[in-house]
N, C-alpha and C positions, 0 to 999 in steps of 0.2 A: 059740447061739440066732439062729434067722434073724428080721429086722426089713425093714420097707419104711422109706426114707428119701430123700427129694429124689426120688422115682420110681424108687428103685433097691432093689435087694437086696442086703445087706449083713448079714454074719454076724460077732455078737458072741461072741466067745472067752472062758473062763475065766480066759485069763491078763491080759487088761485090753484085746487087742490087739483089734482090727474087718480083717475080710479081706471086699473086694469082687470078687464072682468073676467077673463082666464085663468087670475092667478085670484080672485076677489081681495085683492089690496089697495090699496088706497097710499098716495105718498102726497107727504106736503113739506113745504121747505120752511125755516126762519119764523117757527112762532112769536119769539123773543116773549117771553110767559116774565113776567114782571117785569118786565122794561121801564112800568109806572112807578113800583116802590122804587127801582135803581137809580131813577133821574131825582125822585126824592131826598133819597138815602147822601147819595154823592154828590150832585149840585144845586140842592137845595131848590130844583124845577120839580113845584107841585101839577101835577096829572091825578086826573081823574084814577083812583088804584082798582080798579075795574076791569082793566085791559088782561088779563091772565083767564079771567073768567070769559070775557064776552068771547075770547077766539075759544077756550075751550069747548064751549056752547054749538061754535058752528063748528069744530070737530065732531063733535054729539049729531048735532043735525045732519051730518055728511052720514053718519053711519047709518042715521034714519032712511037717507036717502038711496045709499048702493047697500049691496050686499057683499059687507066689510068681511073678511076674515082675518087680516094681517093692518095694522096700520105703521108705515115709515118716516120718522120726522127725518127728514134731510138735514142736519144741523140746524147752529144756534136755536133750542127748542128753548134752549132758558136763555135770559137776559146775561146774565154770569153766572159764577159759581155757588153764590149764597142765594141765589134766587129761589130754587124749591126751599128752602127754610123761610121766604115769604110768603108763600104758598096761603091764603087765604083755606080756612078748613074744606068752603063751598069749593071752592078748587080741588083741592086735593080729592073730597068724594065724587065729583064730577070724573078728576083723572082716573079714581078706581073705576068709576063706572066702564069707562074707556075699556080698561082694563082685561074688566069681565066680559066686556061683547066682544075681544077681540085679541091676538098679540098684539105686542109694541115694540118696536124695533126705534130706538134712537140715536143716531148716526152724529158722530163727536164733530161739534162747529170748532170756531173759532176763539164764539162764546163761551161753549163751554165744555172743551177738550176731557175733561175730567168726569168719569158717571159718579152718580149717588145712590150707593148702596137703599138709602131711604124710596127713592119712587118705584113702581110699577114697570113691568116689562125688561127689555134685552137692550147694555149698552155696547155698540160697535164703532170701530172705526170707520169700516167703508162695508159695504154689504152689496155681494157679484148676484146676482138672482141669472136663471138660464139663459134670457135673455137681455139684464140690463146690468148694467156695473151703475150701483148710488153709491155717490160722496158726497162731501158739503161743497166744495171749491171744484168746479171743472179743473181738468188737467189738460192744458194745452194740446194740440198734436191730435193724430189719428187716432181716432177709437175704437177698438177690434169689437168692443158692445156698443148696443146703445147707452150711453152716460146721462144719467139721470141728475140733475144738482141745482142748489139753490144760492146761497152765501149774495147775489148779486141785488139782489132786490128789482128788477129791468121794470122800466117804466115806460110808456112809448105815447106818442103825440102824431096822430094821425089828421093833417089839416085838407080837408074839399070844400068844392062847390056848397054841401049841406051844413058846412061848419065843421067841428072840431072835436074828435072822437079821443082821449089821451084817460092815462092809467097806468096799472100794472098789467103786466102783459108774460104771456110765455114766449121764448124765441124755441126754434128747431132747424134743428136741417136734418140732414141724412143720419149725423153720426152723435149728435146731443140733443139733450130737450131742458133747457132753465128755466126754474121755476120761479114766479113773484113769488117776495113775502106775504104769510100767510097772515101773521101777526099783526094783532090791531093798534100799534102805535109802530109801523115801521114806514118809512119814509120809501126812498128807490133813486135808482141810478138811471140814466135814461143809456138808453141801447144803444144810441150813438157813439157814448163815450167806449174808446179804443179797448178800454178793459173789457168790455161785453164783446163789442163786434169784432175784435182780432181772435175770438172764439169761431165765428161761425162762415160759412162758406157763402158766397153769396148769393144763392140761390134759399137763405135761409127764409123763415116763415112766421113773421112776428102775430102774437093770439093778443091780441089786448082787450080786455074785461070790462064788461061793461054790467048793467044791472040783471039784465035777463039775456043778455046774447054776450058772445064771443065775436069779436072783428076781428076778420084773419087778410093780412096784406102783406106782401112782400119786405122784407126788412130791405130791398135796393127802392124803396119806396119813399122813405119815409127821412 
């Protein structure tokens, strides 16, 4: 689904990801890339150890699909801090592939504040581009850019007459755009709760994801 934002055009994707074809970058939020060994490792909840791989695959697939030049992980791209020394080999050559089609810009979560000399690519705190300021966490208040972020996981529940449309979803208004988690074992926050919506104005524009389309309804909607 194509959207106008900050004066630009920018194309919202099914899989959660946003591709600006101006600049040919690609941004995505919250992979959380071992999340499986972490819940292993520390509370003894076995998961499928899979999850680091299958989101990297659809990062691969996205780049099959635009024409990547830059790619932006919006934070928490790892689970924590030991998590690329999890890093399954198939992963890691998967990440170099990454690598070679493309830069890699990975923008310091929550998760994981700290870069690793060991992976691929460029680690920053917050990254201003000409027309968009990316962080992990929105920053309350007016935005002099468009603010690009992710940290929220927004989940949203769309109920009509045809039944019941719910997911991860992107919000926007004027002066932000949040992204769902990209990550294959990430949960979400639904957009009602006060921490998402005291973010956006009310005339904001909730995108919720569905298999082959994008449902776009007003966040005074829902």
């Amino acid at each position: 689904m194509e959207i106008a934002f900050a004066g630009e055009k920018l194309i919202l994707d099914c899989s959660g990801a946003v591709y600006w074809p101006a600049q040919k970058s690609l941004f995505i939020a919250d992979l959380h890339l071992e999340k499986g060994s972490s819940f292993a490792c520390r509370r003894n909840i076995l998961l499928p150890p899979y999850d680091s791989l299958a989101s990297l695959l659809r990062v691969q697939k996205l780049l099959q699909k635009y024409d990547v030049g830059i790619f932006y992980s919006l934070g928490d791209s790892f689970h924590d801090l030991e998590a690329d020394k999890r890093l399954s080999n198939q992963a890691k050559d998967l990440l170099q592939s990454i690598h070679c089609a493309c830069k890699i810009y990975w923008i310091h979560g929550n998760h994981d504040p700290k870069p690793s000399a060991d992976l691929p690519g460029f680690f920053v705190e917050e990254q201003e581009l000409e027309f968009f300021f990316l962080r992990h966490i929105a920053i309350a208040g007016h935005c002099e850019k468009g603010e690009i972020s992710g940290h929220y996981h927004p989940k949203a529940l769309l109920q009509s007459r045809g039944g019941k449309v719910g997911g991860k979803c992107f919000v926007k208004d004027q002066g932000r755009l949040l992204l769902p988690a990209f990550g294959t074992f990430t949960g979400g926050l639904s957009i009602k709760d006060p921490v998402i919506s005291s973010l956006f104005k009310a005339d904001a524009v909730v995108y919720i994801l569905g298999h082959s389309k994008i449902h776009a309804v007003s966040l005074a909607k829902l």
